[in-house]
C-alpha positions as protocol buffer text, in pm:
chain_id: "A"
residue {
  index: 1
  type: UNK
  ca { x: 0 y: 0 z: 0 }
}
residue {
  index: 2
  type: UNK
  ca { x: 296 y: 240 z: 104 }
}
residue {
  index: 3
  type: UNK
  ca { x: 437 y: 174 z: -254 }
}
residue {
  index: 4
  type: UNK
  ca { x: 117 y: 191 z: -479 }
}
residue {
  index: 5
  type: UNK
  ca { x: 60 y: 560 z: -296 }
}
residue {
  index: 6
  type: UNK
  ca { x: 428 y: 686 z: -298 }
}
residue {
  index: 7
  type: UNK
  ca { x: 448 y: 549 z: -665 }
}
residue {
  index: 8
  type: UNK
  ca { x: 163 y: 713 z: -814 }
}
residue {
  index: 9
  type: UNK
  ca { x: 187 y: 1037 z: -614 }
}
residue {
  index: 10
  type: UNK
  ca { x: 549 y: 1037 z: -743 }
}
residue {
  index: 11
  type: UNK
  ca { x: 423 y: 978 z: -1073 }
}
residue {
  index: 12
  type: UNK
  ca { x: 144 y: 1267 z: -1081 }
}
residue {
  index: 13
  type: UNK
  ca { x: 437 y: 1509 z: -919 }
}
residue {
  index: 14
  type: UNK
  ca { x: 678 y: 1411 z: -1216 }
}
residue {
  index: 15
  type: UNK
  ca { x: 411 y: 1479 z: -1475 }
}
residue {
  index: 16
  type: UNK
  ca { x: 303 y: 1817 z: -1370 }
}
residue {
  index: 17
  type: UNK
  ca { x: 673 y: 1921 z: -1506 }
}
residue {
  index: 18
  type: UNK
  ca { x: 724 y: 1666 z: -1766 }
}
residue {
  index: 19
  type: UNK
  ca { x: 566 y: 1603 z: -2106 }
}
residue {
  index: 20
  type: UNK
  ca { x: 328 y: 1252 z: -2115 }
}
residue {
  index: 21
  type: UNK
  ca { x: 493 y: 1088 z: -2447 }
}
residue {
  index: 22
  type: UNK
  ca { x: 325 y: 794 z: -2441 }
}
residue {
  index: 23
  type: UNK
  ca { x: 13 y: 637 z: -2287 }
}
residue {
  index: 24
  type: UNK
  ca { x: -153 y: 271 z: -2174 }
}
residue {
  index: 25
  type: UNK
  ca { x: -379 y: 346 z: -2470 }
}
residue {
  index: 26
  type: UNK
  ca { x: -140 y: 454 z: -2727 }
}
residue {
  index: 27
  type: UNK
  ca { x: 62 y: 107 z: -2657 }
}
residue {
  index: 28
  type: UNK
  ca { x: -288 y: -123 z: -2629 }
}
residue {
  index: 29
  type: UNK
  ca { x: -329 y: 47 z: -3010 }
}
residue {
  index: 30
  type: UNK
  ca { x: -27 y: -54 z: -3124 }
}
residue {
  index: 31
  type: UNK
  ca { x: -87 y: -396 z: -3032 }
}
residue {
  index: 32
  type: UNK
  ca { x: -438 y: -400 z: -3187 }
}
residue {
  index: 33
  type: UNK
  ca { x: -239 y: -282 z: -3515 }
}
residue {
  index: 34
  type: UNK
  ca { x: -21 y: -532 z: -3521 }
}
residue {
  index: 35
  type: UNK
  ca { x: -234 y: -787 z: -3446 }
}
residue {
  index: 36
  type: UNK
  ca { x: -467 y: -754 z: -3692 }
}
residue {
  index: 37
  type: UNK
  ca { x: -193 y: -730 z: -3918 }
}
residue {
  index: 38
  type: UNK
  ca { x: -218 y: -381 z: -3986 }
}
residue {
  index: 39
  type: UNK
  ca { x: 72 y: -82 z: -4041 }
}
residue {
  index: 40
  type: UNK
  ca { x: 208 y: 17 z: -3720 }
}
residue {
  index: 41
  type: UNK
  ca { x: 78 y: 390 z: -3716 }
}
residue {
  index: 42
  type: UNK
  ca { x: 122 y: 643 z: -3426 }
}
residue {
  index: 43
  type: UNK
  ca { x: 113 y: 987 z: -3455 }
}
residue {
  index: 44
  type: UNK
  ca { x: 208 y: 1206 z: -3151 }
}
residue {
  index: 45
  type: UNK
  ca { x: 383 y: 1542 z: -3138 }
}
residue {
  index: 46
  type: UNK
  ca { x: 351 y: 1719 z: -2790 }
}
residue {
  index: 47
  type: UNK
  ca { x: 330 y: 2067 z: -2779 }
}
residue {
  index: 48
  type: UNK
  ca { x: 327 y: 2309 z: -2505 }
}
residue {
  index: 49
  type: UNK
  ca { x: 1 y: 2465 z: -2437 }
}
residue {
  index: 50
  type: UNK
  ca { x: 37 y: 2831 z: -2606 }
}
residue {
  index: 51
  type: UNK
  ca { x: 147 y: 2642 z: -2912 }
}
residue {
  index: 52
  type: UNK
  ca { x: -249 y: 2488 z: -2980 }
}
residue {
  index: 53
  type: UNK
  ca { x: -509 y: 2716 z: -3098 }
}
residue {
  index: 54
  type: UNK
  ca { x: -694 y: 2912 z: -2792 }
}
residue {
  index: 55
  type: UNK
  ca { x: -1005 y: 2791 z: -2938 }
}
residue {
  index: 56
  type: UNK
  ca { x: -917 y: 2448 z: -2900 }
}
residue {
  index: 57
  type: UNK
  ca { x: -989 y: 2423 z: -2472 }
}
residue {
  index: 58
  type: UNK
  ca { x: -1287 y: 2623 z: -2582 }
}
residue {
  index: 59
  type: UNK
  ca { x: -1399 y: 2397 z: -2803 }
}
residue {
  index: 60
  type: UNK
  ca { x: -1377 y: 2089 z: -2595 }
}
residue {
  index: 61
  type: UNK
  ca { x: -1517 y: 2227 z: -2275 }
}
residue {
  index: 62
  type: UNK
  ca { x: -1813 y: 2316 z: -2505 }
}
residue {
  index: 63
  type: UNK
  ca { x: -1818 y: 1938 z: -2592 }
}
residue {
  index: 64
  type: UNK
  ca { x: -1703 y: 1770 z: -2308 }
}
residue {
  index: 65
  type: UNK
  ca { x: -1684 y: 1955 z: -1986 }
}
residue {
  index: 66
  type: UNK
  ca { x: -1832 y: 2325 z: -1948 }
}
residue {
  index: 67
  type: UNK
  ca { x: -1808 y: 2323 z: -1619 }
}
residue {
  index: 68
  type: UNK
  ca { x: -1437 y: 2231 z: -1609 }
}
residue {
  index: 69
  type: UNK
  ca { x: -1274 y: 2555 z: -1508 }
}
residue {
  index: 70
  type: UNK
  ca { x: -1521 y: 2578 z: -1209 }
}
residue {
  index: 71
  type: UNK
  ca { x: -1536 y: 2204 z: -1091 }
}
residue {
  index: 72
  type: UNK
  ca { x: -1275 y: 2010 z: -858 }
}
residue {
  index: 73
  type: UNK
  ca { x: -1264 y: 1681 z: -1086 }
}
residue {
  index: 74
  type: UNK
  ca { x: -1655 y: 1550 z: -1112 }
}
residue {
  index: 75
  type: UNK
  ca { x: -1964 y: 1692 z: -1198 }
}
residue {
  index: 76
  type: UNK
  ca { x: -2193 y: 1572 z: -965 }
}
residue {
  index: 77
  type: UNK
  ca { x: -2474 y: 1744 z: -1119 }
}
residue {
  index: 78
  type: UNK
  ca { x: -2407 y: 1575 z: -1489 }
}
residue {
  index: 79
  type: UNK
  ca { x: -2349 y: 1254 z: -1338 }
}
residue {
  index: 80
  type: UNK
  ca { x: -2685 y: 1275 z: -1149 }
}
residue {
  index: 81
  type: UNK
  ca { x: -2863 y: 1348 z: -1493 }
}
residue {
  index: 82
  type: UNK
  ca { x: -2683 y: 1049 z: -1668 }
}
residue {
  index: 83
  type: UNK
  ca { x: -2807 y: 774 z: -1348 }
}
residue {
  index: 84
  type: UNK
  ca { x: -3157 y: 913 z: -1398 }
}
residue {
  index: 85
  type: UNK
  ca { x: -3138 y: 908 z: -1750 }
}
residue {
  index: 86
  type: UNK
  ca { x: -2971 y: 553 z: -1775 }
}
residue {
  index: 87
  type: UNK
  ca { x: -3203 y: 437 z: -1561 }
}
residue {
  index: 88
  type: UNK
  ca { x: -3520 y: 560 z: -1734 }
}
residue {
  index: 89
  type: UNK
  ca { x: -3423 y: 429 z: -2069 }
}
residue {
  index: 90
  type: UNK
  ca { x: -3187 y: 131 z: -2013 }
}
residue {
  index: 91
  type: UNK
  ca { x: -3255 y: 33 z: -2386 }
}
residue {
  index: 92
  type: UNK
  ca { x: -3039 y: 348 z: -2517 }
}
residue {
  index: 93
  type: UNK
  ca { x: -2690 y: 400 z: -2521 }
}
residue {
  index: 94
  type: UNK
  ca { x: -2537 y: 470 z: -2151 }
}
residue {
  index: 95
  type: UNK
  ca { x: -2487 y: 851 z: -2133 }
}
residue {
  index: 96
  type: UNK
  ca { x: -2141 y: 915 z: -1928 }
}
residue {
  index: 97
  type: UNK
  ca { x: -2054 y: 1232 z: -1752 }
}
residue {
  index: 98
  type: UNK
  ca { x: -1669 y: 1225 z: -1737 }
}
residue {
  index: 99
  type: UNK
  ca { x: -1547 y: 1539 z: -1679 }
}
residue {
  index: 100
  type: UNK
  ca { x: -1193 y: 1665 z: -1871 }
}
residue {
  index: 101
  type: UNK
  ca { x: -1030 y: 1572 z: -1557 }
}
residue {
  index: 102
  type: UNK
  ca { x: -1168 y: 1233 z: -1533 }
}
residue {
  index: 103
  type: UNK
  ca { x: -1068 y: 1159 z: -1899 }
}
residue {
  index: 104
  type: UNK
  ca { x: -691 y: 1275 z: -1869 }
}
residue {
  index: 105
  type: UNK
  ca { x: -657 y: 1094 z: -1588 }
}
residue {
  index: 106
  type: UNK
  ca { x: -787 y: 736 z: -1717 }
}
residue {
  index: 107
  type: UNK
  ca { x: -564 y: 845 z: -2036 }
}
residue {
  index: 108
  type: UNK
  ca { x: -262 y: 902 z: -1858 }
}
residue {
  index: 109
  type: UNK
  ca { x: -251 y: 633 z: -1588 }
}
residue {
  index: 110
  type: UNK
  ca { x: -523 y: 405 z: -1688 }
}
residue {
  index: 111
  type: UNK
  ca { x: -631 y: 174 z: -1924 }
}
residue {
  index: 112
  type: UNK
  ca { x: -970 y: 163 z: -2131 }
}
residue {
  index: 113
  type: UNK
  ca { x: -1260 y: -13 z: -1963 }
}
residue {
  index: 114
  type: UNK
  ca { x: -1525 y: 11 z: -1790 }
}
residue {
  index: 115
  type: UNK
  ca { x: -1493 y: -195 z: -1474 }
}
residue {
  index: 116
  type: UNK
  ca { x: -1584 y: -95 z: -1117 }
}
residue {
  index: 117
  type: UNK
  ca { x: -1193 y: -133 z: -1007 }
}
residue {
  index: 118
  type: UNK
  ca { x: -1078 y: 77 z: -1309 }
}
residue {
  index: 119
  type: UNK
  ca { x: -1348 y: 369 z: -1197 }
}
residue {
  index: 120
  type: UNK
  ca { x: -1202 y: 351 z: -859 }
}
residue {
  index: 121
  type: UNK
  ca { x: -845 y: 426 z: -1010 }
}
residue {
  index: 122
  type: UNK
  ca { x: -1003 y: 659 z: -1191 }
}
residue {
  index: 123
  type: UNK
  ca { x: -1145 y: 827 z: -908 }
}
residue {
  index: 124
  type: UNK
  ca { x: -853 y: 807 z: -742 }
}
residue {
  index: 125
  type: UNK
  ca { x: -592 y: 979 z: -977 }
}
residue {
  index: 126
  type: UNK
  ca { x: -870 y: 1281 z: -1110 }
}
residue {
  index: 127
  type: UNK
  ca { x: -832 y: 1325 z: -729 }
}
residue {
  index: 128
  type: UNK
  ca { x: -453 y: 1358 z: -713 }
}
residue {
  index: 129
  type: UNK
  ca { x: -410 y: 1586 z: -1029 }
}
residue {
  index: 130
  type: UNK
  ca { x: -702 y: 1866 z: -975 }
}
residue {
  index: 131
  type: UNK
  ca { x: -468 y: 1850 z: -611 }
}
residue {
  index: 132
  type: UNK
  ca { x: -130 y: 1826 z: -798 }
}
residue {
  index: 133
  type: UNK
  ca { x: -183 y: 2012 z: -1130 }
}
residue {
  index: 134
  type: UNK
  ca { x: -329 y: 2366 z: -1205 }
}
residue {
  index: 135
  type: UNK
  ca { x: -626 y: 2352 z: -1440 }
}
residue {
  index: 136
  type: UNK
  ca { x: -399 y: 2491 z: -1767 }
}
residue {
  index: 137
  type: UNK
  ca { x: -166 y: 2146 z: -1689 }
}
residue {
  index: 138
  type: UNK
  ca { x: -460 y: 1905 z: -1710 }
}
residue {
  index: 139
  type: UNK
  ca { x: -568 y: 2136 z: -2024 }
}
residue {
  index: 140
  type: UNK
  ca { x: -257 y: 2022 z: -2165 }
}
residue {
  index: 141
  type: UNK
  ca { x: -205 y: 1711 z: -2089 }
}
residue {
  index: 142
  type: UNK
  ca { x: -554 y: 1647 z: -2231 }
}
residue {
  index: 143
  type: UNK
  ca { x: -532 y: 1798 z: -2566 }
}
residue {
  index: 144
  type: UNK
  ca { x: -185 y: 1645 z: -2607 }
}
residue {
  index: 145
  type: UNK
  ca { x: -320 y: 1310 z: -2535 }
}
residue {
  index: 146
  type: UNK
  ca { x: -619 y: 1219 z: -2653 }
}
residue {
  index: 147
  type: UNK
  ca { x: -735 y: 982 z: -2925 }
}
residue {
  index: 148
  type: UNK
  ca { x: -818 y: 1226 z: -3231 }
}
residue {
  index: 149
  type: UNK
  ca { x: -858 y: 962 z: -3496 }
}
residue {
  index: 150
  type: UNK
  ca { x: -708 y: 615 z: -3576 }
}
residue {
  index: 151
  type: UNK
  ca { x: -346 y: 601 z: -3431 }
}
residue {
  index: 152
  type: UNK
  ca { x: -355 y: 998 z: -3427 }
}
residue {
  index: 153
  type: UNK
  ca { x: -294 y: 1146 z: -3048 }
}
residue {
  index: 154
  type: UNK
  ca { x: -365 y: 1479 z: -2942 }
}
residue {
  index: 155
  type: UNK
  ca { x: -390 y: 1826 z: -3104 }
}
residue {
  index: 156
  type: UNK
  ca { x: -37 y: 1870 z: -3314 }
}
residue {
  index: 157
  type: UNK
  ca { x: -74 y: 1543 z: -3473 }
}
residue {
  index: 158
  type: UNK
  ca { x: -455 y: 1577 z: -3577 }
}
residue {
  index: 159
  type: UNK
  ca { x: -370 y: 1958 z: -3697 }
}
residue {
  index: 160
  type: UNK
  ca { x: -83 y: 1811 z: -3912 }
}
residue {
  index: 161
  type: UNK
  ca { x: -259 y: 1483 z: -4044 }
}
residue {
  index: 162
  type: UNK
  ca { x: -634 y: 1644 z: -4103 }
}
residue {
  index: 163
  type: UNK
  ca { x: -580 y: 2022 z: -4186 }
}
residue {
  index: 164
  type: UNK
  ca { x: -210 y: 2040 z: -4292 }
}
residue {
  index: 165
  type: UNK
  ca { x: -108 y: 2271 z: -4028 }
}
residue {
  index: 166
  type: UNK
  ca { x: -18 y: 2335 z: -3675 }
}
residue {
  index: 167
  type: UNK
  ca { x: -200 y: 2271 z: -3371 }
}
residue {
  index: 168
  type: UNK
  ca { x: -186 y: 2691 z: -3333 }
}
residue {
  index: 169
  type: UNK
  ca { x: -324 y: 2774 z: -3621 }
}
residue {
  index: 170
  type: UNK
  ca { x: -658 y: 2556 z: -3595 }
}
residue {
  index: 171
  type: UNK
  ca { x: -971 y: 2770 z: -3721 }
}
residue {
  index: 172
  type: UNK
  ca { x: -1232 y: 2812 z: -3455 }
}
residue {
  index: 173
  type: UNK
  ca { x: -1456 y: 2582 z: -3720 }
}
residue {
  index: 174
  type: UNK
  ca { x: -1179 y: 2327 z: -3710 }
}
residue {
  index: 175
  type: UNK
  ca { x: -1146 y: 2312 z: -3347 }
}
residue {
  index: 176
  type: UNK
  ca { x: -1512 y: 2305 z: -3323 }
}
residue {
  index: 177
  type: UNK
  ca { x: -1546 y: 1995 z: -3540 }
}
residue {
  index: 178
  type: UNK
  ca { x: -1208 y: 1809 z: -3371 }
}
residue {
  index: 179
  type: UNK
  ca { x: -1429 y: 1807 z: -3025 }
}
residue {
  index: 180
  type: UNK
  ca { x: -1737 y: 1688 z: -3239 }
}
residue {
  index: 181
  type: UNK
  ca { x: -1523 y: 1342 z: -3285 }
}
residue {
  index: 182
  type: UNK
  ca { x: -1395 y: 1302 z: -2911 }
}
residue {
  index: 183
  type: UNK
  ca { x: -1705 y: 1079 z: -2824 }
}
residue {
  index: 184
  type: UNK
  ca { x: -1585 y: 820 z: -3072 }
}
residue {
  index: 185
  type: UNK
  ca { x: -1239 y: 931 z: -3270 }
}
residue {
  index: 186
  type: UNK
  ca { x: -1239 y: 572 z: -3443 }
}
residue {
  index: 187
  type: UNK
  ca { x: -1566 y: 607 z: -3560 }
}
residue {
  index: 188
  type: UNK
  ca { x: -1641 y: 977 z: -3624 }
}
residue {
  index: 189
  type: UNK
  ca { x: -1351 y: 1160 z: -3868 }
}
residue {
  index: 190
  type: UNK
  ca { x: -1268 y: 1526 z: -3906 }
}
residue {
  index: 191
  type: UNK
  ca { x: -1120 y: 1489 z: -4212 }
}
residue {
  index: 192
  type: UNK
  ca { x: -1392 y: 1316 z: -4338 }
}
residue {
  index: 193
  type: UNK
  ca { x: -1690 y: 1465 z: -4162 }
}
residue {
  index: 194
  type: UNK
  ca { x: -2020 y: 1316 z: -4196 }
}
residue {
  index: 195
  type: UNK
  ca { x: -2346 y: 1545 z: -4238 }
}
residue {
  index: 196
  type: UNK
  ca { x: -2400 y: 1430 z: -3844 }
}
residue {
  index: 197
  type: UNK
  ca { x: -2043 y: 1536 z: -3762 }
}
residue {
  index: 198
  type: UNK
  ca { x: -2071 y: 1891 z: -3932 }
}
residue {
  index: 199
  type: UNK
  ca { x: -2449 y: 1888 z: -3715 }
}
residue {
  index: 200
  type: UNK
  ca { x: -2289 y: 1861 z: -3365 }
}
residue {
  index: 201
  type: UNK
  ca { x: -2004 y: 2069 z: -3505 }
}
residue {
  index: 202
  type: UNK
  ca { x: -2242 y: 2397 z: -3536 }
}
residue {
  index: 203
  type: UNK
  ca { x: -2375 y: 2330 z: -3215 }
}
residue {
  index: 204
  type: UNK
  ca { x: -2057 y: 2347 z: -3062 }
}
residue {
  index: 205
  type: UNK
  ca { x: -1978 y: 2633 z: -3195 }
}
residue {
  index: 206
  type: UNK
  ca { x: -2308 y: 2786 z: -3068 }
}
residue {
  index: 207
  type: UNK
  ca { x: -2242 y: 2654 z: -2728 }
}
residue {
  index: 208
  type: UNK
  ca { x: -1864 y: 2778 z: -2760 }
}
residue {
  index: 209
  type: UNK
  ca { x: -2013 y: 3127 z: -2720 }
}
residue {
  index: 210
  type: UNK
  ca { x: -2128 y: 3055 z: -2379 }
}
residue {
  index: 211
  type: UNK
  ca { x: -1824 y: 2889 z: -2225 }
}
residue {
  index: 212
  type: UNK
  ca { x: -1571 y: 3088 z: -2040 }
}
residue {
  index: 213
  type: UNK
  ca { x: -1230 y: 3167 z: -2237 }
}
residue {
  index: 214
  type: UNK
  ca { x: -998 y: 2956 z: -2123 }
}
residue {
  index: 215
  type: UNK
  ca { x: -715 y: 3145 z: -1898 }
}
């Protein structure tokens, strides 16, 4: 017990200062790839945060999390809504209520799943980095880390693949419709958006008026 805590306290210290190059997910890809006999593809560039488009942490928050700059790691309110909804229509698809923090966290330390002993990890380290890290870090972290399309990892790499261009010079449109695939990155494409795709991306940029700029 003294170990687990004093290794992954150590470990959420470390990455407050140091970039995250690679992920549980990035590596459990890799071995999908090659086991279906596909080309080994992985496409990661980490860039600081005032090197991706300001519109960007406006765009996901407007997705994802709105309540992210004012929450401490859960919103108990969304998750509320999705147990009440869940439970009134068990035949649709579950609607989750992970927060930006929740997401880095099971990104960074985790692995995909969606077990009751993989939630409490989860718990556990979105605890230790809205302690640890300052809201800008997990930010970061986030953007730099999540899936953005098949074997295509945070903002710099999608920018560069998608749009031909850097993570800082993302349109507002662009950014808008990159958050539109976070749901499901394998299955929805911004550079081959669908006519449901380019519907949730004007409603994000609708609802991007209404989120607070990102510091």
């Amino acid at each position: 017990m003294v170990a687990f805590f004093a290794s992954t306290i150590l470990s959420v210290v470390a990455l407050r200062f140091f970039p995250v190059y690679f992920t549980p997910l990035m590596i459990m890809r890799c071995y999908e790839q090659v086991k279906a006999g596909k080309d080994l593809k992985l496409s990661h560039h980490w860039v600081p945060l005032n090197q991706i488009s300001p519109n960007l942490p406006v765009a996901v928050m407007a997705s994802e999390d709105a309540k992210f700059l004012s929450h401490h790691g859960f919103d108990f309110q969304a998750i509320e809504h999705a147990v009440k909804r869940n439970k009134q229509h068990p035949e649709k698809r579950k609607l989750g209520a992970s927060t930006i923090s929740q997401q880095t966290a099971k990104n960074v330390f985790l692995w995909p799943g969606r077990s009751w002993v993989r939630k409490g990890f989860e718990v556990y380290f979105t605890v230790l980095i809205e302690l640890v890290w300052s809201k800008q870090r997990i930010m970061e972290v986030y953007l730099n880390s999540i899936e953005m399309g098949d074997g295509i990892y945070g903002a710099e790499a999608v920018a560069e693949e998608h749009f031909n261009k850097k993570a800082l010079d993302l349109s507002k449109p662009q950014c808008a419709l990159i958050a539109a695939t976070l749901p499901n990155p394998r299955k929805f494409s911004s550079l081959h958006p669908s006519g449901y795709m380019l519907k949730r991306q004007s409603r994000i940029l609708r609802e991007m008026k209404h989120v607070s700029k990102f510091p």
